[in-house]
CHARMM-style PDB file with segment names, atoms N, HN, CA, C and O in Angstrom:
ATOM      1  N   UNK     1      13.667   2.321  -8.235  1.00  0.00      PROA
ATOM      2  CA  UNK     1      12.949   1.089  -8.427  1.00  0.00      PROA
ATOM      3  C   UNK     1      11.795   1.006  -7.433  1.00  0.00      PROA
ATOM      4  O   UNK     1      10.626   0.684  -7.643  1.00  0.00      PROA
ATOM      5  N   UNK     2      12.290   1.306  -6.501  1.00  0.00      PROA
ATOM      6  HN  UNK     2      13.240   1.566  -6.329  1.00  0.00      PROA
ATOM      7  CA  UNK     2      10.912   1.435  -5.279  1.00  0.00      PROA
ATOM      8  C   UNK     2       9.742   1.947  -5.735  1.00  0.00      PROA
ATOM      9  O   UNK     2       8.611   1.461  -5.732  1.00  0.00      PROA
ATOM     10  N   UNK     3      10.228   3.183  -6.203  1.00  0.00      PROA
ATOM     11  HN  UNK     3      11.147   3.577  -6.206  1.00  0.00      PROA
ATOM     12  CA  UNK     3       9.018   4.717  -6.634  1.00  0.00      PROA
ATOM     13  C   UNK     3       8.037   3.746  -7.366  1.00  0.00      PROA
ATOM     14  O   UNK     3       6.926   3.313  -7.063  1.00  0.00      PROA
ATOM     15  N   UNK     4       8.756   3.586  -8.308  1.00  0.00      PROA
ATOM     16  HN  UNK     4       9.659   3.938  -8.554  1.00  0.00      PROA
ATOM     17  CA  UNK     4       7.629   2.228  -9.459  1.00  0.00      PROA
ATOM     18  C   UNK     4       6.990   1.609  -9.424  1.00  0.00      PROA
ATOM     19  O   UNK     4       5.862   1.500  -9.906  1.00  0.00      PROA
ATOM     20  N   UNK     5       8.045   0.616  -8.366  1.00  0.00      PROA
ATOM     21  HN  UNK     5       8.960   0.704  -7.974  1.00  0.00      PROA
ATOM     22  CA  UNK     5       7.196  -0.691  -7.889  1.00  0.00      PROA
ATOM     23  C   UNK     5       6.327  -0.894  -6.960  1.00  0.00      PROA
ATOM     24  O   UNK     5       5.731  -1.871  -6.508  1.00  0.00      PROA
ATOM     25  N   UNK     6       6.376   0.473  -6.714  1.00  0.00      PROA
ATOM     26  HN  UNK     6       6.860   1.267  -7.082  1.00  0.00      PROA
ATOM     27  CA  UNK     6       5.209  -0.041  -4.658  1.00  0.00      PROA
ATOM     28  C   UNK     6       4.571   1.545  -4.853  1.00  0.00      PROA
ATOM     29  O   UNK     6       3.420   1.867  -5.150  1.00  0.00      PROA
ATOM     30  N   UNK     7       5.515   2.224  -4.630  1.00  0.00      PROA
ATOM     31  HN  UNK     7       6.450   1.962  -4.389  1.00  0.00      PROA
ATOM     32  CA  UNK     7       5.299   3.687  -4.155  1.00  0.00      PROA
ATOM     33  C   UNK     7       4.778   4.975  -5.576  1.00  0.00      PROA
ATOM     34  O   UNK     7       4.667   6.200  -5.538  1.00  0.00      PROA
ATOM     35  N   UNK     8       4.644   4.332  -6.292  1.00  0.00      PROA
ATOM     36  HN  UNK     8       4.734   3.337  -6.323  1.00  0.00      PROA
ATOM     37  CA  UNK     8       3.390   4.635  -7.132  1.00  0.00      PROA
ATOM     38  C   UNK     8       2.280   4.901  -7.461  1.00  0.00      PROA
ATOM     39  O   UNK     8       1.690   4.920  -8.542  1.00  0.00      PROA
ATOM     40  N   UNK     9       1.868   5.232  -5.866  1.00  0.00      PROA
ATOM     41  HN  UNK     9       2.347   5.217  -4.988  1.00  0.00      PROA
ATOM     42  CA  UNK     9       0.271   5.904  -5.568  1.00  0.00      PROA
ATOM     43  C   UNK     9       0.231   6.275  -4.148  1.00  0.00      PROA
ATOM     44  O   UNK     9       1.103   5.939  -3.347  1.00  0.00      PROA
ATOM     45  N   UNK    10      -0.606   6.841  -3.913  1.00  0.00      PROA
ATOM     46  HN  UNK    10      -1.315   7.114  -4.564  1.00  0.00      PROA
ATOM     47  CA  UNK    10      -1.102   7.497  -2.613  1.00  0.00      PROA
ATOM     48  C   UNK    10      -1.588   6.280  -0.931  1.00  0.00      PROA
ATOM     49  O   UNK    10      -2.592   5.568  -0.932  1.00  0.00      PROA
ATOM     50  N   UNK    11      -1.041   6.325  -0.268  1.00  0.00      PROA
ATOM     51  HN  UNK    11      -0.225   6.903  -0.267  1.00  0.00      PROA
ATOM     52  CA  UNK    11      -0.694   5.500   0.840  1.00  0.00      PROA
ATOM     53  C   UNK    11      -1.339   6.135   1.951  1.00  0.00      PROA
ATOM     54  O   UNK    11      -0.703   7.113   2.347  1.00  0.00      PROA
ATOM     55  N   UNK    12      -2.423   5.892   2.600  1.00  0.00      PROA
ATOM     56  HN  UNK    12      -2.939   5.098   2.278  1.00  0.00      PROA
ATOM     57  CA  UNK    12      -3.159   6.312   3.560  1.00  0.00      PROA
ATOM     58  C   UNK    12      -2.642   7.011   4.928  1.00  0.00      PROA
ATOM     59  O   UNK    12      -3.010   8.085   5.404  1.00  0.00      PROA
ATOM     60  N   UNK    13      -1.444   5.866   5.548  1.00  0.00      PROA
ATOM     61  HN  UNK    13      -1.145   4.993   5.161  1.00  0.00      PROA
ATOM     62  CA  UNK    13      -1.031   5.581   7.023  1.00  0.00      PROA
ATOM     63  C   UNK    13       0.140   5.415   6.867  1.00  0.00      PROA
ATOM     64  O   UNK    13       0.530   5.369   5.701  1.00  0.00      PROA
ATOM     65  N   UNK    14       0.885   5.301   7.689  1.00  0.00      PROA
ATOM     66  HN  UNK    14       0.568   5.338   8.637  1.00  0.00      PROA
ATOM     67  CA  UNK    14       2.344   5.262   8.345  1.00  0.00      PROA
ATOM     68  C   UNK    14       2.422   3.769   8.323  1.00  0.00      PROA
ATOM     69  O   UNK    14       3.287   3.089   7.772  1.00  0.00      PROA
ATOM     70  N   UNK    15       1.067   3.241   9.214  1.00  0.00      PROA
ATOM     71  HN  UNK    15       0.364   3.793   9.661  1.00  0.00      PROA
ATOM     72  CA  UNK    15       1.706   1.769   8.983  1.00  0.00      PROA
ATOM     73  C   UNK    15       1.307   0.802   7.706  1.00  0.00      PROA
ATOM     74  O   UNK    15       1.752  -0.324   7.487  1.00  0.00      PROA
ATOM     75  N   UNK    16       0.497   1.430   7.041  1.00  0.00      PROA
ATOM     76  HN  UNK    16       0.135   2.345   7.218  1.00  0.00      PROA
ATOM     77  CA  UNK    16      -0.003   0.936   5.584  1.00  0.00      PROA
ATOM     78  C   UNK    16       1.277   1.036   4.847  1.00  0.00      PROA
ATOM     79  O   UNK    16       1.571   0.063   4.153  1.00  0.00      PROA
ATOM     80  N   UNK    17       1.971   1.896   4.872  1.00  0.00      PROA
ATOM     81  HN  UNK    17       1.732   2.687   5.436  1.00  0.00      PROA
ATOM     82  CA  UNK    17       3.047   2.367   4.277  1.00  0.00      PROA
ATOM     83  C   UNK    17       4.028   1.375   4.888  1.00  0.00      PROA
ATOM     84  O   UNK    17       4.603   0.757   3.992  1.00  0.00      PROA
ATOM     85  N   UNK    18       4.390   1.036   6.033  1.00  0.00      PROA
ATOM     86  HN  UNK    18       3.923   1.538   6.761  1.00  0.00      PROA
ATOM     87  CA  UNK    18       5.366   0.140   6.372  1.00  0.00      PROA
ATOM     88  C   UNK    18       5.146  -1.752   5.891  1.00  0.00      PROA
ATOM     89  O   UNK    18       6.054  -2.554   5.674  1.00  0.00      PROA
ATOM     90  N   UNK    19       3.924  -1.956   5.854  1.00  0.00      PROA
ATOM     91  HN  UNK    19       3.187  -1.304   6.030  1.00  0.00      PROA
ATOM     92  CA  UNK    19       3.498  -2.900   5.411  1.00  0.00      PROA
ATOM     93  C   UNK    19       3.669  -3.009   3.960  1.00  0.00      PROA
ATOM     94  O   UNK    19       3.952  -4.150   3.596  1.00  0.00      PROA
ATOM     95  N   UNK    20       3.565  -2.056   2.956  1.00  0.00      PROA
ATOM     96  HN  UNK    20       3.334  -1.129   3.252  1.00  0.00      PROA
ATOM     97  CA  UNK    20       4.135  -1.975   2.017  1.00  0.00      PROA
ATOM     98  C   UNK    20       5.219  -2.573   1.383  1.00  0.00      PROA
ATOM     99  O   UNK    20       5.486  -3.311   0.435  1.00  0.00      PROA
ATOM    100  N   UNK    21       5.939  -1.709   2.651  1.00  0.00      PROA
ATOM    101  HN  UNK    21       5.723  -1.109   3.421  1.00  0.00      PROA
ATOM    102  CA  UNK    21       7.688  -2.143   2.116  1.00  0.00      PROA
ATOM    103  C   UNK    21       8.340  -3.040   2.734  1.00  0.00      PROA
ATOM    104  O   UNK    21       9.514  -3.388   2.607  1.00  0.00      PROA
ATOM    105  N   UNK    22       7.481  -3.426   3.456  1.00  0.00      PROA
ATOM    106  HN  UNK    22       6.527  -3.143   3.560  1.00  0.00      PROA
ATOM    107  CA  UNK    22       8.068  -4.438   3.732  1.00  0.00      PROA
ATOM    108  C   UNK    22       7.950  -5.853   3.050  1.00  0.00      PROA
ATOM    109  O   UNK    22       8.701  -6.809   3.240  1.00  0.00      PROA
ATOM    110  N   UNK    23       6.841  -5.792   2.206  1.00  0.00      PROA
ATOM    111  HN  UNK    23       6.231  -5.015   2.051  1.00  0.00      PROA
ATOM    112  CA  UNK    23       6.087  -7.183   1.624  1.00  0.00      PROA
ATOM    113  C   UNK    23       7.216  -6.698   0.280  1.00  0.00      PROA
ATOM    114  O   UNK    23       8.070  -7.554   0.051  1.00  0.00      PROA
ATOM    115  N   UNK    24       7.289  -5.360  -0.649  1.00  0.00      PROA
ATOM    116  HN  UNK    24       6.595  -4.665  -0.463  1.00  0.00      PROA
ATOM    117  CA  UNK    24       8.225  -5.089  -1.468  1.00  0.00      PROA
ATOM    118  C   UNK    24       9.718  -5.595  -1.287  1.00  0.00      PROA
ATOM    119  O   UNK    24      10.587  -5.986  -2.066  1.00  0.00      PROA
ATOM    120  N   UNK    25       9.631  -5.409   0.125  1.00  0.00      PROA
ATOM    121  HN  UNK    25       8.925  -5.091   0.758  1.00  0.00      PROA
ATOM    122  CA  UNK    25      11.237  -5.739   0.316  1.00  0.00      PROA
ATOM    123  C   UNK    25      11.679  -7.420   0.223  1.00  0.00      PROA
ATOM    124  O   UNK    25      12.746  -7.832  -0.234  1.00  0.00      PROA
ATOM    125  N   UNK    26      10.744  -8.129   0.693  1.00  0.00      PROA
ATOM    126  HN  UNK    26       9.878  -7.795   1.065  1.00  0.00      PROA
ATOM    127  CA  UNK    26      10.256  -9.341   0.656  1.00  0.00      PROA
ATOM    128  C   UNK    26      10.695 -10.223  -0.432  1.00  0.00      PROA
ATOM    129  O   UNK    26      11.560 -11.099  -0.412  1.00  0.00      PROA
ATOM    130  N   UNK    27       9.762  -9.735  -1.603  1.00  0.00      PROA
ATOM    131  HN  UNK    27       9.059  -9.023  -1.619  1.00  0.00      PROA
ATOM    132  CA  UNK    27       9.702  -9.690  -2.605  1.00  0.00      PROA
ATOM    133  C   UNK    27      11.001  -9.509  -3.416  1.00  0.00      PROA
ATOM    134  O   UNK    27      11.529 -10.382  -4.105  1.00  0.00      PROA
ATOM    135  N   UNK    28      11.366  -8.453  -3.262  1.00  0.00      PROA
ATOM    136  HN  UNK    28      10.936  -7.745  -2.702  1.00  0.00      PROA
ATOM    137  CA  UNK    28      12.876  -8.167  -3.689  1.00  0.00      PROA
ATOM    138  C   UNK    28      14.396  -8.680  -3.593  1.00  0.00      PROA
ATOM    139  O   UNK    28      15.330  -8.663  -4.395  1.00  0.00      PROA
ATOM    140  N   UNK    29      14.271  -9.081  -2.459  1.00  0.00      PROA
ATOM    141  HN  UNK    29      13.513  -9.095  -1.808  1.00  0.00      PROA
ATOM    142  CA  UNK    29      15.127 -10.283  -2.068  1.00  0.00      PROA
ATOM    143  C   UNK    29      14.798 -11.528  -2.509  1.00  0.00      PROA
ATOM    144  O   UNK    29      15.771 -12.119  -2.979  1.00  0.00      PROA
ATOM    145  N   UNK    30      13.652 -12.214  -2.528  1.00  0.00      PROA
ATOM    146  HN  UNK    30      12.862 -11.734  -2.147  1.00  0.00      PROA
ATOM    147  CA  UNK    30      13.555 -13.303  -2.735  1.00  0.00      PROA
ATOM    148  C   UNK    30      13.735 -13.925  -4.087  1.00  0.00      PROA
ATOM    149  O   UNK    30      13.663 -15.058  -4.562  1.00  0.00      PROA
ATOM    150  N   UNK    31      14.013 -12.659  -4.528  1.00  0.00      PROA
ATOM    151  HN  UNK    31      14.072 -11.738  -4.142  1.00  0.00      PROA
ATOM    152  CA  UNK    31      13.664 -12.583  -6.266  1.00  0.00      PROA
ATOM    153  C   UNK    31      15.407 -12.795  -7.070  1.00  0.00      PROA
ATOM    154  O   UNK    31      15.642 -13.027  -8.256  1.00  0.00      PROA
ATOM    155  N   UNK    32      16.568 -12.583  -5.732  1.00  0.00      PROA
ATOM    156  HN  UNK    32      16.377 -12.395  -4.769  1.00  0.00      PROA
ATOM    157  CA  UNK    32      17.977 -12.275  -6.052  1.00  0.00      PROA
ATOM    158  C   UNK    32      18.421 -12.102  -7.447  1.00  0.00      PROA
ATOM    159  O   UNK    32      19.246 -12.760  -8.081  1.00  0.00      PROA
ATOM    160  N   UNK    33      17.711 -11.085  -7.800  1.00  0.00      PROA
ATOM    161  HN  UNK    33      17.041 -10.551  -7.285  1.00  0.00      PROA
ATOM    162  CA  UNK    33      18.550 -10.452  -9.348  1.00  0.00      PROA
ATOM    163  C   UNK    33      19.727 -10.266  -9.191  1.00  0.00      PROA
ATOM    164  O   UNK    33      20.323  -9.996  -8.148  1.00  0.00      PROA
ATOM    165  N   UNK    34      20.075 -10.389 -10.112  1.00  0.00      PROA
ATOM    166  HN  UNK    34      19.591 -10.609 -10.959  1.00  0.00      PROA
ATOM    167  CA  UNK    34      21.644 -10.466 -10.829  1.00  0.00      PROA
ATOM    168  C   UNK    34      22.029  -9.408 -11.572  1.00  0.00      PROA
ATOM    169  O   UNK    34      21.289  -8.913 -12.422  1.00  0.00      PROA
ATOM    170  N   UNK    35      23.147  -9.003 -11.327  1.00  0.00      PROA
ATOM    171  HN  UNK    35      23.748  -9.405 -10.637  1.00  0.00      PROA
ATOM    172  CA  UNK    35      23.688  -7.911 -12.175  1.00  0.00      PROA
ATOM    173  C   UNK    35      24.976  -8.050 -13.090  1.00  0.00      PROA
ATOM    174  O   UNK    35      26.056  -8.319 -12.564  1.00  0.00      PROA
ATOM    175  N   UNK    36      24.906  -7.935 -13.944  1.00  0.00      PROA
ATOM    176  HN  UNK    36      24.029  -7.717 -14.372  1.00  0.00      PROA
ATOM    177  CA  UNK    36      26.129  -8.188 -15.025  1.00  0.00      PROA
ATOM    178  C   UNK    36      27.097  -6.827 -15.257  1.00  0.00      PROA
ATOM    179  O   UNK    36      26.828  -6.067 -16.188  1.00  0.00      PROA
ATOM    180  N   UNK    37      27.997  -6.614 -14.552  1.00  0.00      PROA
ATOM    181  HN  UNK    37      28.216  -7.231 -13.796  1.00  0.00      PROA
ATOM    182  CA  UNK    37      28.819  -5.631 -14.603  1.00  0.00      PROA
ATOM    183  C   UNK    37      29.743  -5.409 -15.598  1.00  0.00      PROA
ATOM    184  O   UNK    37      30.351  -6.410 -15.978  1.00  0.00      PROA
ATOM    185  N   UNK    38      30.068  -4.121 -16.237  1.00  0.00      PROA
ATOM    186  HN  UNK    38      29.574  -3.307 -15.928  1.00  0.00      PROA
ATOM    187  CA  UNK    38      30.879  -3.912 -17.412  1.00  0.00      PROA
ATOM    188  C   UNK    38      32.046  -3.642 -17.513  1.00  0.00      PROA
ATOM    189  O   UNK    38      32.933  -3.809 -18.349  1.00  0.00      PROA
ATOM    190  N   UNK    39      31.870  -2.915 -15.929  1.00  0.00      PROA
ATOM    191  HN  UNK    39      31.149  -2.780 -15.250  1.00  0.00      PROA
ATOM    192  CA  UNK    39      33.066  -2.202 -16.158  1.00  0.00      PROA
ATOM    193  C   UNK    39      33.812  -2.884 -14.632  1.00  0.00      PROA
ATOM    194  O   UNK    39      33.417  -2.924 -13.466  1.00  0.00      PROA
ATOM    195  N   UNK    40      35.277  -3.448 -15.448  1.00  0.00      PROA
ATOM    196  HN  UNK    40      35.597  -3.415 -16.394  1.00  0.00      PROA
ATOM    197  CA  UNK    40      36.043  -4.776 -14.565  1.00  0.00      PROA
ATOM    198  C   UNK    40      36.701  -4.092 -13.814  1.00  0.00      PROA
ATOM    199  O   UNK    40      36.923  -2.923 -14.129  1.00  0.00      PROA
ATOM    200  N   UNK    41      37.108  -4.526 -12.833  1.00  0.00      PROA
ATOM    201  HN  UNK    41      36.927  -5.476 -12.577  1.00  0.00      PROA
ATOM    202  CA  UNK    41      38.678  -4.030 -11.906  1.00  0.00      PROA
ATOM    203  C   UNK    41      39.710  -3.920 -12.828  1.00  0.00      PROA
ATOM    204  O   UNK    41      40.491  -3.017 -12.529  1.00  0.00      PROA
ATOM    205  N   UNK    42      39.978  -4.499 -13.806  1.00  0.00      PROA
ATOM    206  HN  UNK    42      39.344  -5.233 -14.049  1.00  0.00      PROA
ATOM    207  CA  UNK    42      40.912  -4.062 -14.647  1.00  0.00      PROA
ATOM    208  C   UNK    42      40.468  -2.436 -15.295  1.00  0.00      PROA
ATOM    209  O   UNK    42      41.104  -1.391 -15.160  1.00  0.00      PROA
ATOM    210  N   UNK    43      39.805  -2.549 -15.664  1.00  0.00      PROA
ATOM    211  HN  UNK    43      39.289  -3.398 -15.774  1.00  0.00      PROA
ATOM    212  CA  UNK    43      39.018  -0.965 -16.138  1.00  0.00      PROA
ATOM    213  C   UNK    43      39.305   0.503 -15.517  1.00  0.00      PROA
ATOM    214  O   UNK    43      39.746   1.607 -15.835  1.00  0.00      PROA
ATOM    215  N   UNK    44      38.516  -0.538 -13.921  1.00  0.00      PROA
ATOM    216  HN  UNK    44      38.158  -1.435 -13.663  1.00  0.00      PROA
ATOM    217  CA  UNK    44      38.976   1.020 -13.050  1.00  0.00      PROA
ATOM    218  C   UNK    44      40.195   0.955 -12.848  1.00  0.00      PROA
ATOM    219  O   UNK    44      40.500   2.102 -12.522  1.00  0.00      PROA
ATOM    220  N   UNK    45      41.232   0.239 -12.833  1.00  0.00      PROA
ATOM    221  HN  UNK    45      40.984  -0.693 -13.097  1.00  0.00      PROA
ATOM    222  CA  UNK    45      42.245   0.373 -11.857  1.00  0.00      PROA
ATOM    223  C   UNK    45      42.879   1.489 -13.756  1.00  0.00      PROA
ATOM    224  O   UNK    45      43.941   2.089 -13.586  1.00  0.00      PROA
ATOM    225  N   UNK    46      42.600   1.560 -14.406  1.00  0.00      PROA
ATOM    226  HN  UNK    46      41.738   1.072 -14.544  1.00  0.00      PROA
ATOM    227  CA  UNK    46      42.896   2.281 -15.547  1.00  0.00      PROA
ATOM    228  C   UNK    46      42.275   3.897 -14.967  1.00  0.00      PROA
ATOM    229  O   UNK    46      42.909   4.849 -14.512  1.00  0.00      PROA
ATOM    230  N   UNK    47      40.815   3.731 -15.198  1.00  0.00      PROA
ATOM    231  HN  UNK    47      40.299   2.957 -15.568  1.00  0.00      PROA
ATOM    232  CA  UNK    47      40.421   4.782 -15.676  1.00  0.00      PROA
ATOM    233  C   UNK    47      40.560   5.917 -14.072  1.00  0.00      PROA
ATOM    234  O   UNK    47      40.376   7.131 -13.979  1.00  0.00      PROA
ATOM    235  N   UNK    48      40.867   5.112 -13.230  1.00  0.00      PROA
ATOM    236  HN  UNK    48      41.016   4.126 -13.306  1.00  0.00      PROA
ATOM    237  CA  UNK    48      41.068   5.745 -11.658  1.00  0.00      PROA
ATOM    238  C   UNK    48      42.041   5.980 -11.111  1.00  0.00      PROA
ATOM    239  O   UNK    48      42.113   6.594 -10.046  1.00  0.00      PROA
ATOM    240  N   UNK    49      43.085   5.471 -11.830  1.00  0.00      PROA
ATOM    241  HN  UNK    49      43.026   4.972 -12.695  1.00  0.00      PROA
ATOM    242  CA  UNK    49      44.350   5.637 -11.070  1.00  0.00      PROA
ATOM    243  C   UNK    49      44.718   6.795 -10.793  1.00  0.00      PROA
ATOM    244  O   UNK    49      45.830   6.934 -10.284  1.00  0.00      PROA
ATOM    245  N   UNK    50      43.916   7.909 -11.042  1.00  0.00      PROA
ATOM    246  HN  UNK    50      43.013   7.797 -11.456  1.00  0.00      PROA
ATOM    247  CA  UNK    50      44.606   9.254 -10.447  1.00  0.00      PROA
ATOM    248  C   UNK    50      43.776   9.300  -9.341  1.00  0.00      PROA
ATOM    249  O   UNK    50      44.124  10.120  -8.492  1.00  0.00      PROA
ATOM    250  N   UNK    51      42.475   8.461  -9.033  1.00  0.00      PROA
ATOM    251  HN  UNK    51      42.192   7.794  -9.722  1.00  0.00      PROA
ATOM    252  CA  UNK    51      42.337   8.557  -7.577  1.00  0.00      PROA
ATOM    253  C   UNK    51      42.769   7.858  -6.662  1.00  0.00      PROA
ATOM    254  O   UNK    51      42.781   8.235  -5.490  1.00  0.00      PROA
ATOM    255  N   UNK    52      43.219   6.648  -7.093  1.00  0.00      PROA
ATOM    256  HN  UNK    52      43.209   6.342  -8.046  1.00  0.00      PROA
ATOM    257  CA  UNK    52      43.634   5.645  -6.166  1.00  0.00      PROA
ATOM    258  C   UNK    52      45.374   5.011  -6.532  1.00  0.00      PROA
ATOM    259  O   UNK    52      45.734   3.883  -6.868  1.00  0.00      PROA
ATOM    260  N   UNK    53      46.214   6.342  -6.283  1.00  0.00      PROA
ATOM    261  HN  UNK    53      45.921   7.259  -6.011  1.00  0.00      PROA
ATOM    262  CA  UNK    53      47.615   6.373  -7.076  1.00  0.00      PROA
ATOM    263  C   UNK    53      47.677   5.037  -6.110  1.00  0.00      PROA
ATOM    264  O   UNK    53      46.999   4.656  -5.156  1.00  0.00      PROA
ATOM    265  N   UNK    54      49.261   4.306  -7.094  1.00  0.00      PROA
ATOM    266  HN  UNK    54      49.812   4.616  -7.869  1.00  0.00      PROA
ATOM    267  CA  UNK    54      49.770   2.969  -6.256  1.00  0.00      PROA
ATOM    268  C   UNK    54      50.414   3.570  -4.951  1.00  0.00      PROA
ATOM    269  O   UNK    54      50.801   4.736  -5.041  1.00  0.00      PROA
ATOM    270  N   UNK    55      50.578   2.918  -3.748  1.00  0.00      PROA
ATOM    271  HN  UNK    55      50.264   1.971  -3.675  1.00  0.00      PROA
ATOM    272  CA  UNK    55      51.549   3.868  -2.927  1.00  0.00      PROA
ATOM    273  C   UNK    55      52.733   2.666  -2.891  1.00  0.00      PROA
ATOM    274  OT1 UNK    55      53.807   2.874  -2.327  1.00  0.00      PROA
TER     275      UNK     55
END
């Protein structure tokens, strides 16, 4: 998501570059997307249980 959103062209300086990401990062937080997850704790505790046997 970074590559895309900011880092998608050629950046002069070290601190041009930090100024960057930091206003991106900014941005990114302030923005608190949400994620809708599919796959439940009920799911994994299925599809994982050979990694995470009961003890």
């Amino acid at each position: 998501m970074l590559t895309r959103q900011c880092l998608d062209r050629r950046i002069e300086d070290l601190e041009s570059l930090g100024a960057e990401l930091a206003a991106w990062q900014r941005q990114t937080n302030a923005d608190q997307r949400q994620v809708q997850w599919h796959f439940t704790t009920d799911d994994a505790r299925i599809k994982l249980r050979h990694l995470f046997p009961n003890t």
